[in-house]
C-alpha positions as CSV (number, residue, x, y, z in Angstrom):
1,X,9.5,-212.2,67.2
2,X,12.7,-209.7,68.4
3,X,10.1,-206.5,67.7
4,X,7.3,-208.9,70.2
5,X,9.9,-209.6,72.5
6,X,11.1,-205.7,72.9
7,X,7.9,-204.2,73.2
8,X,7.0,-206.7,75.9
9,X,10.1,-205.8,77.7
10,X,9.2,-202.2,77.5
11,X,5.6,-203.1,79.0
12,X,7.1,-204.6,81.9
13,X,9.4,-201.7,82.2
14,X,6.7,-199.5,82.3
15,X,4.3,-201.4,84.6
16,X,6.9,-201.9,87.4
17,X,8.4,-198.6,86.9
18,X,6.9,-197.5,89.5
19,X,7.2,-199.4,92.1
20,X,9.6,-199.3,95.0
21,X,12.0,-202.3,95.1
22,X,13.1,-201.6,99.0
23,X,11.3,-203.4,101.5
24,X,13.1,-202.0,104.6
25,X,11.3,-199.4,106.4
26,X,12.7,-195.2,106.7
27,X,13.6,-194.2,109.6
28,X,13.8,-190.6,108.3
29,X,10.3,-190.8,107.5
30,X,8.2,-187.9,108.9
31,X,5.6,-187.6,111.5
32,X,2.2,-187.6,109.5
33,X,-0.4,-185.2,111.4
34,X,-2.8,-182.9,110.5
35,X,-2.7,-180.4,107.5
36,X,0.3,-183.4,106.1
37,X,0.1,-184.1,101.8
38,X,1.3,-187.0,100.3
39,X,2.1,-190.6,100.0
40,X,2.4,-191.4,103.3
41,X,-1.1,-190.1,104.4
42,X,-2.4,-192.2,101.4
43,X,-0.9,-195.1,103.2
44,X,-2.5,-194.6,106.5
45,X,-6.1,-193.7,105.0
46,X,-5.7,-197.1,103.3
47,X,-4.5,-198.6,106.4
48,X,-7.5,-197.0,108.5
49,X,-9.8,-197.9,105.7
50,X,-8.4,-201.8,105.9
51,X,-9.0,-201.8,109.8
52,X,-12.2,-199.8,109.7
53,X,-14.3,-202.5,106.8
54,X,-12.5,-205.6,109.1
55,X,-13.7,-204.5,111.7
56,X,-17.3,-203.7,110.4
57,X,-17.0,-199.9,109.8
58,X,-17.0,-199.6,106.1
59,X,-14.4,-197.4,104.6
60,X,-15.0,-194.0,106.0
61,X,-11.8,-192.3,104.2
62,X,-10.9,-191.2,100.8
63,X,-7.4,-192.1,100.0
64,X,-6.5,-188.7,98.8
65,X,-3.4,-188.1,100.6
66,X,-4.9,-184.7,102.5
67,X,-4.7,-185.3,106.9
68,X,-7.9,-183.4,107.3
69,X,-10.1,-183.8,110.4
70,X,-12.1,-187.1,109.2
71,X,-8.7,-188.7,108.9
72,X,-7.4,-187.5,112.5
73,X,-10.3,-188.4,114.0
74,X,-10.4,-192.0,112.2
75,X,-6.5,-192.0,113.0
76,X,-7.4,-191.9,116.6
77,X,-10.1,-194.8,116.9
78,X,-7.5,-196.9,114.6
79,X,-5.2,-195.8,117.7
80,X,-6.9,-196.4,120.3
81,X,-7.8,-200.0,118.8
82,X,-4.1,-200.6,118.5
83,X,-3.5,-200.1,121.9
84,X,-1.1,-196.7,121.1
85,X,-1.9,-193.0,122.4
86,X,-5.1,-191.4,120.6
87,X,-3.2,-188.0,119.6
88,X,-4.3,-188.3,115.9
89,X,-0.5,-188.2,114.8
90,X,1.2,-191.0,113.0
91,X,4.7,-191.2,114.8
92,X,6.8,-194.4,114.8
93,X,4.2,-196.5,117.2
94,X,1.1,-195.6,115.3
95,X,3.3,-196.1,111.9
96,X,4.7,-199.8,112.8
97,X,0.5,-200.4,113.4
98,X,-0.1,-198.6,109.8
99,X,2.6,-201.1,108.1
100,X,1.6,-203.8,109.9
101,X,-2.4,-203.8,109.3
102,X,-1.5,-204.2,105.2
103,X,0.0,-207.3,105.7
104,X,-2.8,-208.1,103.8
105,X,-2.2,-206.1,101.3
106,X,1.1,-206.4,100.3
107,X,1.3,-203.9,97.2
108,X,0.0,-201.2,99.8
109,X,2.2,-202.3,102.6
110,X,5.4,-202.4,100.3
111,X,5.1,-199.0,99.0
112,X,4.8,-197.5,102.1
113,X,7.7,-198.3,103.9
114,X,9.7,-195.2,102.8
115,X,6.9,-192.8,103.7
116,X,5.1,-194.3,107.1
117,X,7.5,-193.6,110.4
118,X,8.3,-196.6,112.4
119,X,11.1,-198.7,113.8
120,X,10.3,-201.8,110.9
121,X,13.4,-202.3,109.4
């Protein structure tokens, strides 16, 4: 039972390992633009991607954490439908827009905070 007990303690360990356990926004977080790697582009292709199939457009992005030119330009409509400038850069504006369209999805949402700019705290 004490041997079942541990190696379901370690499983849990292992699965949450990973996740974040803040839920307060950085405000150190850098501007995501074009030719930007990483975590916090993943989070605004999976933001653009939520927007885009609500909204009837499928999911045009792969969530490969590359700003190429099919993410700026998607970055832009998702702008312009927010109602922030269409420059294709993710400041703090375009960021609080990013965090809040994965409400939804709250895994998503949560993990992003350190790495999308924005003025959530």
């Amino acid at each position: 039972m004490t041997a079942r007990l541990g190696l379901l303690a370690a499983a849990v360990t292992v699965l949450t390992g990973g996740l974040s356990t803040t839920a307060d926004a950085s405000p150190a977080a850098a501007t995501l633009q074009y030719g930007s790697q990483g975590w916090g582009v993943k989070c605004v292709q999976e933001a653009v991607n939520d927007w885009a199939w609500r909204t009837g457009r499928g999911l045009p992005l792969s969530v490969d954490g590359g700003f190429g030119s099919g993410t700026r330009t998607w970055v832009k409509k998702f702008q312009s439908a927010s109602g922030v400038s269409a420059d294709g850069v993710v400041g703090r504006q375009t960021g609080n827009s990013v965090l809040d369209n994965l409400q939804g999805d709250s895994t998503w949402r949560h993990d992003c905070y350190d790495y999308v700019p924005s003025t959530h705290g």
